[in-house]
C-alpha positions in Angstrom: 4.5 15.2 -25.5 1.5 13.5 -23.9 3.3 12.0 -21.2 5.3 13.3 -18.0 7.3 11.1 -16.2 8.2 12.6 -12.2 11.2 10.6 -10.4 9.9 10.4 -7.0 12.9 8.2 -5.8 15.6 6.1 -6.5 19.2 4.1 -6.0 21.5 1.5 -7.1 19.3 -0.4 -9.4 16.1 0.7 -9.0 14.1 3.6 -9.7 10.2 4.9 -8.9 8.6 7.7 -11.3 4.8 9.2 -10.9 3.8 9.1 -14.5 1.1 10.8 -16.1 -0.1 10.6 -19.2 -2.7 12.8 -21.3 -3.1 11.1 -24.3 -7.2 10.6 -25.8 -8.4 8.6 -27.7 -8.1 10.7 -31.2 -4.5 10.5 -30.8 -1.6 8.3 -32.2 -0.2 5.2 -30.5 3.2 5.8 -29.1 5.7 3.3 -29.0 8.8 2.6 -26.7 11.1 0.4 -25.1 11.4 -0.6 -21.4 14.9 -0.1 -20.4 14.7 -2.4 -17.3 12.1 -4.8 -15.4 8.6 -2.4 -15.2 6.2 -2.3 -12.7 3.9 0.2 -12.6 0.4 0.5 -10.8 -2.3 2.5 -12.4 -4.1 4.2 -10.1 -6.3 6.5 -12.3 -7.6 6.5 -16.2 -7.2 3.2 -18.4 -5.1 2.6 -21.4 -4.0 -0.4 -23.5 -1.1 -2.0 -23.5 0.8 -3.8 -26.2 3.9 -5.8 -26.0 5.5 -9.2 -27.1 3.4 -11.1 -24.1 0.2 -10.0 -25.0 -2.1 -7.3 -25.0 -4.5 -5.9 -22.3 -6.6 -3.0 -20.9 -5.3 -2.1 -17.6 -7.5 0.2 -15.2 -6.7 1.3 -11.4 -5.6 -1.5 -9.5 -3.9 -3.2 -12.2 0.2 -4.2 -12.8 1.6 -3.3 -15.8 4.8 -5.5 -16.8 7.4 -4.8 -18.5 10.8 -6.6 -19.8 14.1 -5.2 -20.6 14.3 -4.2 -24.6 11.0 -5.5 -25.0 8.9 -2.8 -27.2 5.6 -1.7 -26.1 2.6 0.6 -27.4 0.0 2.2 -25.4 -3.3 3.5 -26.7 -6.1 5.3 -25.3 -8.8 4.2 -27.1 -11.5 3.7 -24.4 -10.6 7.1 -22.5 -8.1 10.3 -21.8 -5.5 10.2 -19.6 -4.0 7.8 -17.0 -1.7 7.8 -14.4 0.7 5.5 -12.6 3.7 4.7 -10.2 6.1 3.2 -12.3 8.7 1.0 -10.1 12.4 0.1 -12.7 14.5 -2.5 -11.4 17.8 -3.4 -13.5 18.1 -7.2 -14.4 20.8 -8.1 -11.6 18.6 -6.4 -8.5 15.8 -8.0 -9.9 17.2 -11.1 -9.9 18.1 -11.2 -6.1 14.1 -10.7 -6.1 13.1 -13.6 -8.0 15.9 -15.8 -6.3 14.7 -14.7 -2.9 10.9 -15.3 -3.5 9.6 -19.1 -2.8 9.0 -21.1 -5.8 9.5 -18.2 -8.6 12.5 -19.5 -11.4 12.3 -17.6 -13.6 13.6 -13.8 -14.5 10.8 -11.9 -16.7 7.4 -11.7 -17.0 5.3 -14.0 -19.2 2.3 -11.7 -19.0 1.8 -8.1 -20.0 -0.6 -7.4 -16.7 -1.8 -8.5 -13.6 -5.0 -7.8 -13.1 -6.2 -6.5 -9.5 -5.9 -8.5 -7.2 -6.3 -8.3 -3.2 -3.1 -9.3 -2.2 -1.3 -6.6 -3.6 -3.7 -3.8 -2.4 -3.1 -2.9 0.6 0.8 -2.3 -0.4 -0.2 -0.4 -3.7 -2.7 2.4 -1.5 0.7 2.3 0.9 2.6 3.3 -2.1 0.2 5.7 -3.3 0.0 7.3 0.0 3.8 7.9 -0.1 3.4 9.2 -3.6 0.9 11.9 -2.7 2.8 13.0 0.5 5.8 12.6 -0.7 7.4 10.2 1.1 10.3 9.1 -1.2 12.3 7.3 2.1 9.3 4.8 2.1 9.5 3.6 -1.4 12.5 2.2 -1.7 11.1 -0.7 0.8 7.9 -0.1 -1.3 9.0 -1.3 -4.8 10.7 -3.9 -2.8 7.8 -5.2 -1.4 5.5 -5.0 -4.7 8.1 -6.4 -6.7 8.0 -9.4 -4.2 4.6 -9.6 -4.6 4.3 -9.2 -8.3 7.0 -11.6 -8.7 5.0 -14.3 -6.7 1.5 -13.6 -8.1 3.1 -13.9 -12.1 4.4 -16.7 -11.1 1.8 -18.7 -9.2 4.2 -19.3 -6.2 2.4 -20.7 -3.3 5.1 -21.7 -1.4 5.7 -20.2 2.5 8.6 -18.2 3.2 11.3 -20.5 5.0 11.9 -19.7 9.3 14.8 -17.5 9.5 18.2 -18.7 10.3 20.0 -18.1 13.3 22.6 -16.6 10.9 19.7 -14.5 9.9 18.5 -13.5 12.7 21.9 -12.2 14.0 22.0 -10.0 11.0 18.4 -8.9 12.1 19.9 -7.9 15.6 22.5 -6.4 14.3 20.5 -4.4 12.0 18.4 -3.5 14.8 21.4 -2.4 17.0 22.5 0.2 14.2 19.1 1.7 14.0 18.4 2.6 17.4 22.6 4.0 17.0 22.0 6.3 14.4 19.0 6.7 14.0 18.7 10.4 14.0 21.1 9.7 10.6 19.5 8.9 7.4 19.6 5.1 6.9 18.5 3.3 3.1 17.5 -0.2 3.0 20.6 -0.6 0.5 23.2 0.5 3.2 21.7 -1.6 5.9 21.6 -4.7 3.4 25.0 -4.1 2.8 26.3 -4.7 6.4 24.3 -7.6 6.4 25.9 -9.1 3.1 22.6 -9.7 1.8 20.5 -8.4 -1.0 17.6 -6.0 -0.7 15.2 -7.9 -0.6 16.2 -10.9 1.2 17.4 -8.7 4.0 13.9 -6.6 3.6 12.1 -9.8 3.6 14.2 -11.1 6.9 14.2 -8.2 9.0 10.1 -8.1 8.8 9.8 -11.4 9.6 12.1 -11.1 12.5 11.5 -7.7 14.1 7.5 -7.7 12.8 8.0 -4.3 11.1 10.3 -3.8 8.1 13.6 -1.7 8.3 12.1 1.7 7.5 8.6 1.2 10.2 10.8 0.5 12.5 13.2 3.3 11.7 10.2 5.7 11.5 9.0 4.3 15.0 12.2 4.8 16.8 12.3 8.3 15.6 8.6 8.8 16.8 9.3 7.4 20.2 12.1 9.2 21.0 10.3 12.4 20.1 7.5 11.5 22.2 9.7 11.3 25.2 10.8 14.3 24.5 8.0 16.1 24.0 7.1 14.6 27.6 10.5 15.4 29.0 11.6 19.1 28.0 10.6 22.4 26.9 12.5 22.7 23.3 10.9 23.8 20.6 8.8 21.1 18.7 11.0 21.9 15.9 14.1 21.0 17.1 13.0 18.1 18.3 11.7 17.0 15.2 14.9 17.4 13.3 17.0 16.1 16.5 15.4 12.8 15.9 16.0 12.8 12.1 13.3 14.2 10.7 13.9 16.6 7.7 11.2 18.9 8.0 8.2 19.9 10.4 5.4 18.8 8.3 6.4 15.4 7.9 7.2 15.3 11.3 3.7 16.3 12.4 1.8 14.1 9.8 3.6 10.9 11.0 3.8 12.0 14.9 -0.4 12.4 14.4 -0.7 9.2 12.6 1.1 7.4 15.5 0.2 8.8 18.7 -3.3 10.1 17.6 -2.5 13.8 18.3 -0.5 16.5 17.0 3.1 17.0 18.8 1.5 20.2 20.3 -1.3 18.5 21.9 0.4 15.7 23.2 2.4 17.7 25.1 0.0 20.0 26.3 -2.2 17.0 27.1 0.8 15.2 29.0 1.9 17.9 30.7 -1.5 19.2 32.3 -1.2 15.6 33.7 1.9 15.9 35.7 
């Protein structure tokens, strides 16, 4: 077997893997069949790609797509070895995708790739990111988002998003109230959706254009925050007040508290309190 597929994360519908594949190029063509709507990012190696819509060499930065029970081969003629972060959506979650993106009508891909383009990079080194530290909450919202885009970019859509409704931005407000409730509890984008009555994606799409932030930033900020006043306010361990605030373990905690405030948790305190 020349290829390893790693599930990094997934739900009702949708699935992310890290696949890596070792193939070169004295060896055999394989051949399979995508089980559900495909859209994986290469971000190392090149390959081809073979399937009922065409045929193309994808390298890092590029979209492979991929239809359900459509057939594909990949090769590695040009090189050894690729790897990429594979996003599976089944037909009926992808299809609250396409109808909630401006312009797009139609469910499947017409292409086999999308080349790289600059829209879509900033979210694919976000999902990267999350792929190497291993931040499966984020990629829920993170398939979300690239499917979105992908979805928009096959399809040439051009079209603005329309203002939110005041119905919408209720559910916003609502969804806003429950996070800063329980946010010490583990919240997925498909539970909050569901209280809305809205898809995924349409509720993803809302809440960011509402609030500024999507669901899980603004999840991750309110768990930040809180810890920060904390940190200002007592003496407990910086361990229990990681975890009090939701966070699962201590690494993760310090990475994201770092990447927020600009300090460790240690130094902000230390820093804070020789101020006082």
């Amino acid at each position: 077997m020349t290829t390893t597929a790693k599930t990094l994360a997934s739900g009702q519908g949708w699935q992310v893997s890290d696949v890596v594949c070792t193939a070169a190029a004295g060896d055999r063509p394989f051949e399979e069949e995508h089980c559900s709507f495909c859209v994986a990012a290469v971000t190392s190696g090149t390959f081809r790609y073979r399937t009922r819509q065409g045929t193309a060499v994808l390298a890092p930065g590029a979209i492979l797509l991929g239809n359900p029970g459509a057939c594909y081969e990949c090769g590695h003629e040009h090189g050894a070895g690729d790897r990429c972060l594979s996003f599976h959506f089944a037909p009926a979650y992808m299809e609250h995708v396409v109808a909630d993106v401006p312009g797009a009508k139609k469910l499947g891909f017409g292409a086999a790739r999308l080349p790289p383009l600059p829209a879509l990079a900033p979210l694919l080194a976000e999902a990267e990111a999350a792929r190497e530290t291993g931040d499966g909450d984020a990629l829920e919202e993170l398939g979300l988002r690239i499917a979105g885009a992908v979805v928009a970019a096959a399809s040439g859509s051009t079209k603005a998003d329309r203002a939110p409704s005041r119905r919408d931005q209720k559910r916003v407000a609502e969804a806003v109230r429950r996070i800063e409730l329980d946010a010490d509890q583990p919240l997925s984008l498909a539970e909050l959706a569901g209280e809305t009555a809205t898809s995924p994606y349409h509720f993803l799409r809302t809440f960011k254009h509402v609030a500024g932030l999507t669901p899980y930033q603004f999840l991750l900020r309110t768990r930040l925050h809180r810890a920060a006043v904390r940190l200002r306010t007592s003496n407990e361990a910086i361990s229990a007040i990681a975890f009090d605030a939701g966070f699962n373990d201590l690494s993760t905690f310090n990475r994201r508290f770092r990447r927020e405030m600009g300090e460790p948790p240690g130094a902000y305190r230390a820093r804070r309190s020789g101020m006082r």
